[in-house]
C-alpha positions as CSV (number, residue, x, y, z in Angstrom):
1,X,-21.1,35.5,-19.0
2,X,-20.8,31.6,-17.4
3,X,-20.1,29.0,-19.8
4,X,-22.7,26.0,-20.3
5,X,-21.0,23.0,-19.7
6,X,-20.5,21.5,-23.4
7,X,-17.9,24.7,-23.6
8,X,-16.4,23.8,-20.2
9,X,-15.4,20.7,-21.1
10,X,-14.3,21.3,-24.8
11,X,-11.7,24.3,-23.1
12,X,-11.0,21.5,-20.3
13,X,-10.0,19.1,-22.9
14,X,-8.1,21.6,-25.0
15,X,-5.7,22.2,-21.7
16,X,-2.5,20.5,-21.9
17,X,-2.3,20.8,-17.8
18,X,-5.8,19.8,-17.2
19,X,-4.6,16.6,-19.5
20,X,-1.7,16.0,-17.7
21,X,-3.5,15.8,-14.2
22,X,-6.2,13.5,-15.6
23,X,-3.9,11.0,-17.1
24,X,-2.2,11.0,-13.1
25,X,-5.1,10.5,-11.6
26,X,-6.4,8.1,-13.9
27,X,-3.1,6.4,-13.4
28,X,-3.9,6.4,-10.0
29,X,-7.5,4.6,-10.3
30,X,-5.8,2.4,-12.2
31,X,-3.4,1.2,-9.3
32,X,-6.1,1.1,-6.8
33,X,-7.9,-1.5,-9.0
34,X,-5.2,-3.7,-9.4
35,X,-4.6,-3.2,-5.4
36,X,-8.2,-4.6,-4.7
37,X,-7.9,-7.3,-7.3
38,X,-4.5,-8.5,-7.3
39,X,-3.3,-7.9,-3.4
40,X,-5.9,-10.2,-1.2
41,X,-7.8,-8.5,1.7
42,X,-6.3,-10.3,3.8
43,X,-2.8,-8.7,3.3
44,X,-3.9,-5.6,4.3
45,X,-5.6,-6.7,7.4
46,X,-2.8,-8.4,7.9
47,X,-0.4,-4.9,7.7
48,X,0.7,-4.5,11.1
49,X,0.9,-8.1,12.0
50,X,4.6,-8.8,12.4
51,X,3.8,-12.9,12.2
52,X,2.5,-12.5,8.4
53,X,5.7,-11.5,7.0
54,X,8.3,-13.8,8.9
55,X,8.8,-15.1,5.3
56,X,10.2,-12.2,3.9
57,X,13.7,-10.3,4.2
58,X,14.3,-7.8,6.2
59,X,14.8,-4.2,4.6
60,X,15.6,-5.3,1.4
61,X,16.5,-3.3,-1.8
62,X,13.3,-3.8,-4.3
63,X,14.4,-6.5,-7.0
64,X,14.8,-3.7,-10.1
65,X,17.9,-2.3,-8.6
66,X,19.7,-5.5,-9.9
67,X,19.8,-4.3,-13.3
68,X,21.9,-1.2,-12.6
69,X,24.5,-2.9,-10.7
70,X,27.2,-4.6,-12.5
71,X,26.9,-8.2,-10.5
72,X,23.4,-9.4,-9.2
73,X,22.4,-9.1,-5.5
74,X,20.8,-12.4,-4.6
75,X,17.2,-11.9,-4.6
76,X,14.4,-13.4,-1.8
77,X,12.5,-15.9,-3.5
78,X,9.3,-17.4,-1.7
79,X,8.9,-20.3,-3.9
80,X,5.5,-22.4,-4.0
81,X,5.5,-26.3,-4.7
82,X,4.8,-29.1,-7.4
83,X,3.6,-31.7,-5.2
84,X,3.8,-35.5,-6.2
85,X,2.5,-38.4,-4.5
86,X,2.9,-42.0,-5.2
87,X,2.3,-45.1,-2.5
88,X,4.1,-48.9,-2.6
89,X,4.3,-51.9,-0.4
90,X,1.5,-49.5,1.8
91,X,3.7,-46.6,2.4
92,X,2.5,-43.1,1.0
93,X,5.3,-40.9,0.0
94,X,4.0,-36.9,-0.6
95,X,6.9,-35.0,-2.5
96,X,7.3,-30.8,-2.4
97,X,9.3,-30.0,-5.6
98,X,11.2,-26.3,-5.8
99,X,12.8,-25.6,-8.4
100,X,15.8,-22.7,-8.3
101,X,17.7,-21.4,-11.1
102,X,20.5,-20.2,-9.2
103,X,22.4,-17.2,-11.5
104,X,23.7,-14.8,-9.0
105,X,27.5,-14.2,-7.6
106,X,27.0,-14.3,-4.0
107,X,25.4,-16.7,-1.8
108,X,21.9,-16.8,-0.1
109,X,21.7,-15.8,3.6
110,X,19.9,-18.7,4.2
111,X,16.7,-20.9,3.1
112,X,13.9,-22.4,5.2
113,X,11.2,-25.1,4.0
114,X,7.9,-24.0,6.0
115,X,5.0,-26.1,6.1
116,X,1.9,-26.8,7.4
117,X,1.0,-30.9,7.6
118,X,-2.5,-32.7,8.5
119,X,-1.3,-36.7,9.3
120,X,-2.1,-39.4,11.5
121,X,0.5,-41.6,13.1
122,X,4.7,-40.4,12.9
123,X,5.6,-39.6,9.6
124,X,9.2,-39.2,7.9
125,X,10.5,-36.0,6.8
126,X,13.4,-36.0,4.2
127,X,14.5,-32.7,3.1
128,X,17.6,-33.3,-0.5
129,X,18.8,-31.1,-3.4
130,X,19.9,-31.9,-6.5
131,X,22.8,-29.4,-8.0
132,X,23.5,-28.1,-11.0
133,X,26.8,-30.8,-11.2
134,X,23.8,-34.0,-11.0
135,X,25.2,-34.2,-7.3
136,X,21.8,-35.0,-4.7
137,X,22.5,-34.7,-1.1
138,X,20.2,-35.6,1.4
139,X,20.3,-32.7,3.7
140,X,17.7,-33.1,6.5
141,X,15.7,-36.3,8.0
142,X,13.3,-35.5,10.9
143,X,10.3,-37.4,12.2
144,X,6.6,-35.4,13.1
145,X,5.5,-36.1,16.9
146,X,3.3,-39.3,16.7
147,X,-0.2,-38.5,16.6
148,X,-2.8,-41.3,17.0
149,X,-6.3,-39.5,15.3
150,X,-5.9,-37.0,12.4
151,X,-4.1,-33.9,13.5
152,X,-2.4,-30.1,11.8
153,X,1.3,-29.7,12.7
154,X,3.1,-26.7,11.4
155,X,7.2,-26.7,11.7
156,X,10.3,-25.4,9.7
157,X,13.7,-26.9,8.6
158,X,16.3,-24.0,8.5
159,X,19.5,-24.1,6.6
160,X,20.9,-23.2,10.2
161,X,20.2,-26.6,11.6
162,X,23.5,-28.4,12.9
163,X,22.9,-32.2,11.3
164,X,22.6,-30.5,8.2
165,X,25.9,-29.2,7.8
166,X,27.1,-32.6,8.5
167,X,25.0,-34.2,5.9
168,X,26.1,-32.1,3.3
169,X,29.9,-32.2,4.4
170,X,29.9,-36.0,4.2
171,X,27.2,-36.8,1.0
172,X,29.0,-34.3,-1.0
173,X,32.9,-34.2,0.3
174,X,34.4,-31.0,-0.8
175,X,37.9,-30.6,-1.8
176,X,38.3,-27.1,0.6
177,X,38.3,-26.6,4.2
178,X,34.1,-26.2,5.4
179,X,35.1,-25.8,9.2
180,X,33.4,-22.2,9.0
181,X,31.3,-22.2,6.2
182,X,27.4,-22.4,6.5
183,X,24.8,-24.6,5.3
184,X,23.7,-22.2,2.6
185,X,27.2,-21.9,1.2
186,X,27.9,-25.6,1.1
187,X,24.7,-25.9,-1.3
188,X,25.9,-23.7,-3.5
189,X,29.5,-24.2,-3.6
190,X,32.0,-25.9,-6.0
191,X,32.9,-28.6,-5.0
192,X,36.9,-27.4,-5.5
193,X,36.2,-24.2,-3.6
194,X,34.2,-21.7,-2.2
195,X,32.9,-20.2,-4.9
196,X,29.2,-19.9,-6.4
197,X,28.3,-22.8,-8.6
198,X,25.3,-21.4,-11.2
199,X,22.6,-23.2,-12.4
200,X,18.9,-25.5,-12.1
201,X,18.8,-26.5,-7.4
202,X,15.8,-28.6,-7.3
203,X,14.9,-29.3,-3.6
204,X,12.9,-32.0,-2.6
205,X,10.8,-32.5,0.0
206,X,9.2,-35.6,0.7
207,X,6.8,-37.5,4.1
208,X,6.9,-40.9,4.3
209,X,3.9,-42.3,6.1
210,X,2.8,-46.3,7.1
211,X,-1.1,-45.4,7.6
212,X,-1.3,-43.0,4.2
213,X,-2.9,-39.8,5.8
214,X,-0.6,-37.2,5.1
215,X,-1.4,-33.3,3.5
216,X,0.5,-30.7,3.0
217,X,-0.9,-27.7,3.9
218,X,0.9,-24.0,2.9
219,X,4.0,-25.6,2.1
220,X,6.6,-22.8,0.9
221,X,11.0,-22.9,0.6
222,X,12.3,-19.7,1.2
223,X,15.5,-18.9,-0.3
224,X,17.2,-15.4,2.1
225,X,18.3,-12.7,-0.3
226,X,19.1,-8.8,0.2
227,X,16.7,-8.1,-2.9
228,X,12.8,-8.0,-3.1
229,X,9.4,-7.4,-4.8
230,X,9.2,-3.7,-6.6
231,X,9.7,-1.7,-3.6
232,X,11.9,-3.5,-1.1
233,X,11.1,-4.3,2.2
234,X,11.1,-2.3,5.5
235,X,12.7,-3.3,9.2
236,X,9.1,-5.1,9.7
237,X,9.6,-7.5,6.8
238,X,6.7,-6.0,5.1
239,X,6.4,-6.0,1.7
240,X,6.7,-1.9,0.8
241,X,4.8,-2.7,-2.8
242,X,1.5,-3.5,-0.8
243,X,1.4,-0.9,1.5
244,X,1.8,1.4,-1.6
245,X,-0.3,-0.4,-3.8
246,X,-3.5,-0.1,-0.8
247,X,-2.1,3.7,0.0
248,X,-3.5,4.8,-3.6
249,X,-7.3,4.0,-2.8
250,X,-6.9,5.3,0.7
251,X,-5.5,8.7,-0.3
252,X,-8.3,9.3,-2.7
253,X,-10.9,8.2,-0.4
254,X,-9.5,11.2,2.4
255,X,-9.0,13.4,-0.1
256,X,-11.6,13.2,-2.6
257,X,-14.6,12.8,0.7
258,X,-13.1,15.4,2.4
259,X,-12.9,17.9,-0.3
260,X,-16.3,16.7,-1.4
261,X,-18.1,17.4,1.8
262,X,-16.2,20.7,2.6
263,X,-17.0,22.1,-0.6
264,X,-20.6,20.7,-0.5
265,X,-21.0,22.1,3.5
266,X,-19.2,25.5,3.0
267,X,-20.8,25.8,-0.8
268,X,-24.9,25.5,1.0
269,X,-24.1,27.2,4.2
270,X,-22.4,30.4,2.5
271,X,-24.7,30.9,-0.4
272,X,-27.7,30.6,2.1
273,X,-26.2,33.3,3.9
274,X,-25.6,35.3,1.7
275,X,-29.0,34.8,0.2
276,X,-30.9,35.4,3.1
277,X,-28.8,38.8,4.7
278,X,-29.0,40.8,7.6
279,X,-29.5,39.3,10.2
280,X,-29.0,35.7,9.6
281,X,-25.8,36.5,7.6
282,X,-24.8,38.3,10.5
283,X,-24.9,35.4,12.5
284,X,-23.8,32.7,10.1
285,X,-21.3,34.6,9.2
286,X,-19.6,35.6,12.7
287,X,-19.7,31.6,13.6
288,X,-17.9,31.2,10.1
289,X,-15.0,33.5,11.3
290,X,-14.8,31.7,15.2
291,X,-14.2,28.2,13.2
292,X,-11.7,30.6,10.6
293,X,-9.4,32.0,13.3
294,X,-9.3,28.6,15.3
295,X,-5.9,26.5,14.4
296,X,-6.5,23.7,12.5
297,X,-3.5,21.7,13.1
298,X,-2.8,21.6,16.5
299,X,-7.0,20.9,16.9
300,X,-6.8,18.1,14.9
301,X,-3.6,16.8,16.8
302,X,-6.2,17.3,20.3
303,X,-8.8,15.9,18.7
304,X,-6.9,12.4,17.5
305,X,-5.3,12.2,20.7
306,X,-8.2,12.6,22.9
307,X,-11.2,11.6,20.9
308,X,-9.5,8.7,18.3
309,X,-7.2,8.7,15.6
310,X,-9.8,6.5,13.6
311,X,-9.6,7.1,9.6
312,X,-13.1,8.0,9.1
313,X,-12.9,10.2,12.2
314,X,-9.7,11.8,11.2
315,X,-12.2,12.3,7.4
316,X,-14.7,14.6,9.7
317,X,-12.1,16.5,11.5
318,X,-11.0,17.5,8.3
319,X,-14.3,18.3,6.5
320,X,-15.2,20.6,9.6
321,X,-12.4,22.7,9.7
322,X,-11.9,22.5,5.6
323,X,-15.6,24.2,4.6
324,X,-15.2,28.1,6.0
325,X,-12.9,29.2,3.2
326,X,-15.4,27.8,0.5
327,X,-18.6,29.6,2.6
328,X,-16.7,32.8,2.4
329,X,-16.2,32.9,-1.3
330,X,-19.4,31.2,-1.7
331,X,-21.5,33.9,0.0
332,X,-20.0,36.9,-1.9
333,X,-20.9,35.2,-5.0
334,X,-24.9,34.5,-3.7
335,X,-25.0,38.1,-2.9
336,X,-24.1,39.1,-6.9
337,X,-26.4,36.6,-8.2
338,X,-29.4,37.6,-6.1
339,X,-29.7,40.7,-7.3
340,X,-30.0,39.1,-11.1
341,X,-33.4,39.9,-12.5
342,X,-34.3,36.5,-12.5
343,X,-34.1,36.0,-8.9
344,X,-36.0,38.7,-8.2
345,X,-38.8,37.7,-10.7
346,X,-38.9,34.3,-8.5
347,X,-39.6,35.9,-5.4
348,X,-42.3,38.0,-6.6
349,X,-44.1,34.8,-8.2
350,X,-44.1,33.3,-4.5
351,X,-41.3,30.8,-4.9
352,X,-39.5,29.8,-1.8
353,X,-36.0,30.7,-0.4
354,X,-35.0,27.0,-0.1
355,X,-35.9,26.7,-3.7
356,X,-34.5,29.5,-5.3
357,X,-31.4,28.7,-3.9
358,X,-30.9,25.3,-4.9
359,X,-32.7,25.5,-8.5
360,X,-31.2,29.1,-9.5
361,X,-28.3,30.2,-7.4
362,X,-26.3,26.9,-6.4
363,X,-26.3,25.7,-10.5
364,X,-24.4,28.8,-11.1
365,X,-21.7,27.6,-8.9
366,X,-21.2,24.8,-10.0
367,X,-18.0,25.2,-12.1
368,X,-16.8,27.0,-9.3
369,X,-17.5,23.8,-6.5
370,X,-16.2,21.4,-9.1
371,X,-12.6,24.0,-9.3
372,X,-12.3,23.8,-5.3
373,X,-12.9,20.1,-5.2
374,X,-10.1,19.6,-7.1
375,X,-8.0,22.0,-5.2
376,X,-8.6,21.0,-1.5
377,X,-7.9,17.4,-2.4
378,X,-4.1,17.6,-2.2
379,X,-4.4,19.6,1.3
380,X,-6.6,16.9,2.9
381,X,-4.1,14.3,1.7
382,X,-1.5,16.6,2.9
383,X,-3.1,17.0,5.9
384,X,-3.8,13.4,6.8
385,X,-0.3,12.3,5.8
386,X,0.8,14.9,8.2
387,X,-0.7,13.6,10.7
388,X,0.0,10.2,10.3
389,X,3.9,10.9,10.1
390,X,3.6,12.5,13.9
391,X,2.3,9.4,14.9
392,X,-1.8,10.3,14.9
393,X,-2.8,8.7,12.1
394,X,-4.9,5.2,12.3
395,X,-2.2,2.5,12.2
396,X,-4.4,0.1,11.0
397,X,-4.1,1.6,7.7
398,X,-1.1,1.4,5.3
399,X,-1.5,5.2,4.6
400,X,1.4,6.8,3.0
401,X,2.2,9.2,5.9
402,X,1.6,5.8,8.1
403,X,4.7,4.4,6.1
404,X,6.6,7.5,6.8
405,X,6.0,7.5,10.3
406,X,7.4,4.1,10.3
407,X,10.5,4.9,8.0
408,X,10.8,7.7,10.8
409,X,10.7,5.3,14.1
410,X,13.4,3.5,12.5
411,X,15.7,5.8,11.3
412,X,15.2,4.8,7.7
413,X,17.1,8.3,6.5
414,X,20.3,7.9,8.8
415,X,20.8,4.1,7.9
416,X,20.3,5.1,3.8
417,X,16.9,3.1,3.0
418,X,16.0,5.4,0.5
419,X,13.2,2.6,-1.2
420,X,11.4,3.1,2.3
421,X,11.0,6.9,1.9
422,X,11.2,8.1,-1.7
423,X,8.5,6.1,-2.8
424,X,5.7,7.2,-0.5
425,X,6.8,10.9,-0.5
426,X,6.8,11.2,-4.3
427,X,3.3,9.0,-4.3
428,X,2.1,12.0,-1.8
429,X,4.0,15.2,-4.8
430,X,2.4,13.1,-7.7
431,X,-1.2,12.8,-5.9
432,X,-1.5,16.5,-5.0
433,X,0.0,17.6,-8.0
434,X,-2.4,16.5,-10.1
435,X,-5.3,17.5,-8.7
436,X,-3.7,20.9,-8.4
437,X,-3.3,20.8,-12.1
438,X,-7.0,20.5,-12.7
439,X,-8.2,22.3,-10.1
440,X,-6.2,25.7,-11.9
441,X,-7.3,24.5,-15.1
442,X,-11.1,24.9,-14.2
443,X,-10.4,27.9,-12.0
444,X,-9.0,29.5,-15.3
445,X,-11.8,28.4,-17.4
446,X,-15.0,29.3,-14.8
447,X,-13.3,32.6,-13.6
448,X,-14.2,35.3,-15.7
449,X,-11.2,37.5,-14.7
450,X,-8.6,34.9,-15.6
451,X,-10.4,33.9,-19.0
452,X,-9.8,37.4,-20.3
């Protein structure tokens, strides 16, 4: 006897399984929400464009690992600007403010001040910081090329500069030999030696311009660390939290439209089958087994290679080798139901195969589709993650298999950057898991064998 769908549910919702997959998954709809609201579009276009992420480290530890480790790793900060401007005696002065509160043992790598100016005529450039001891050094003064009509200039001043060191050796005139020590260093040294001195850096950039037509544009100070964002960074400076954050949504797209149209395909095509019989079955059937007893795999690999590795062509590969199983289960179970009374009672009042078939046989499959859906999701992403990690996925695509592949190419295992492979591999566990929970859950509700 099938269950009507109030009792379903209420057995569904009594499962602590069923619960467990549905608070994953809901978990999961969650992240891929925030991934469309708080990550812009254009970071994900922007994926495998090395030139986007020049402002981040390279394969950095994510930032949480600092609170297990008894002294702080310096973290990367991308810091954005208070601007200030102010004019006298008809010269415009536009200020960049960053503020750093320094708290960490060991020194930066470096720090940069990228910007992006509109201006007309030669402007002045002073780059200073103020230290935690009420010391301010002026450590960088360059001029922009002259430009006679209103023009863009984009440029950096790098901590690695030459005339900076000097600046910094002679404003500030530490008490310890700086014939070695870098830029960075001297910033954030003692004056009395080599050693960290904590606290407030505010940095200071400020344009001096005669005509007053000066903008900044983008204006950013980078401070190097070996720590970053939630999830690190790889050997592309990418920030790993993105391309997990935009995997979510993309794994439930493959999965959920490919189990959805090979259940929907296999589910029509084997109940008509075994509706109609003899010879048509015959047939229908016989072409089932030819697309059974081909290899998926290796097709799949022919088929990216040769015909595209796009992500919604990769989505129809999978949906035309995914719907035989479901037709063959499908068609034993039209073959029971259309011997029901009912049935027979419609054909003899004139009512059409088409029609019987969708109005009276398909319903009663129903808890059976929605138990498969749930099941063939974790093999599609399985599948597609697969396929991405030998390099035939669409790389246009932060997939999680996509990062893989990557963490492969670089030989993130031998070199220990376990934040560049753990996190998409369990992402992949978690995913499949949970719709494997539901998917037994219903399967032991709807089949009658199991619910005895």
């Amino acid at each position: 006897m099938s269950l009507s769908p109030k009792e379903i549910w209420k057995e569904f919702a009594s499962n602590n399984i069923a619960l467990v997959g549905m608070g994953i998954i809901a978990t999961l709809f969650c992240i891929s929400i925030i991934a469309f609201i708080a990550v812009p579009f254009e970071t994900f276009r922007e994926w495998n464009d090395p030139s986007s992420w020049l402002a981040y480290p390279k394969s950095a530890l994510p930032a949480w690992i600092n609170y297990f480790l008894p002294e702080k790793i310096p973290e990367h900060l991308i810091l954005k600007p208070q601007e200030y401007n102010q004019e006298s005696h008809g010269i415009s002065a536009v200020t960049d403010v960053f503020v750093v509160d320094y708290e960490y043992n060991s020194f930066p790598s470096d720090f940069i001040y990228q910007y992006a100016a509109r201006y007309q005529g030669a402007p002045l450039i002073q780059l200073s910081v103020t230290r935690p001891d009420g010391s301010t050094s002026m450590l960088m003064s360059t001029s922009l090329p002259l430009s006679a009509e209103k023009a863009m200039f984009e440029g950096m001043l790098f901590s690695t500069d030459a005339s900076m060191k000097k600046n910094i050796q002679n404003n500030l005139r530490f008490q310890f030999s700086t014939g070695s020590v870098p830029s960075q260093e001297l910033v954030f040294s003692e004056r009395d030696q080599n050693k960290v001195l904590k606290g407030v850096y505010v940095f200071k950039v400020t344009a001096y311009n005669v005509s007053g037509n000066f903008e900044f544009h983008q204006s950013k100070f980078i401070l190097g660390g070996k720590v970053y964002g939630l999830m690190g960074t790889d050997d592309l400076r990418r920030d790993l939290a993105v391309g997990i954050m935009w995997g979510t949504p993309l794994a439930l797209f493959i999965g959920i439209t490919v189990s959805i149209g090979s259940v929907v395909l296999g589910l029509v095509y084997g109940v008509y089958a075994g509706f109609k019989g003899k010879a048509t079955d015959e047939v229908m059937m016989r072409f089932n087994d030819i697309i059974y007893a081909m290899p998926a795999l290796p097709l799949l690999i022919i088929l990216a290679v040769t015909i595209g590795n796009s992500i919604f062509l990769i989505v129809g590969f999978l949906v035309v080798f995914g719907w035989v199983g479901i037709a063959k289960v499908s068609r034993s179970m039209a073959m029971q139901i259309k011997t029901l009374q009912y049935i027979e009672a419609s054909k003899l009042m004139g009512q059409k195969d088409f029609k019987i078939i969708f109005k009276h046989v398909l319903p009663q499959l129903l808890p059976y589709a929605f138990a498969s859906i749930a099941i063939s999701v974790p093999a599609a992403i399985t599948t597609e993650a697969g396929l991405s990690f030998l390099g035939l996925g669409d790389p246009t695509f932060p997939t999680w298999g996509q990062i893989l592949h990557d963490a492969s190419v670089y030989g993130a295992a031998e070199r220990g950057l376990w934040w560049w492979i753990l996190p998409p591999g369990i992402m992949i566990a978690i995913t499949g898991l949970a719709f494997v929970f539901i998917g037994h859950a219903m399967d032991a509700i709807v089949n009658p064998k199991l619910r005895r």
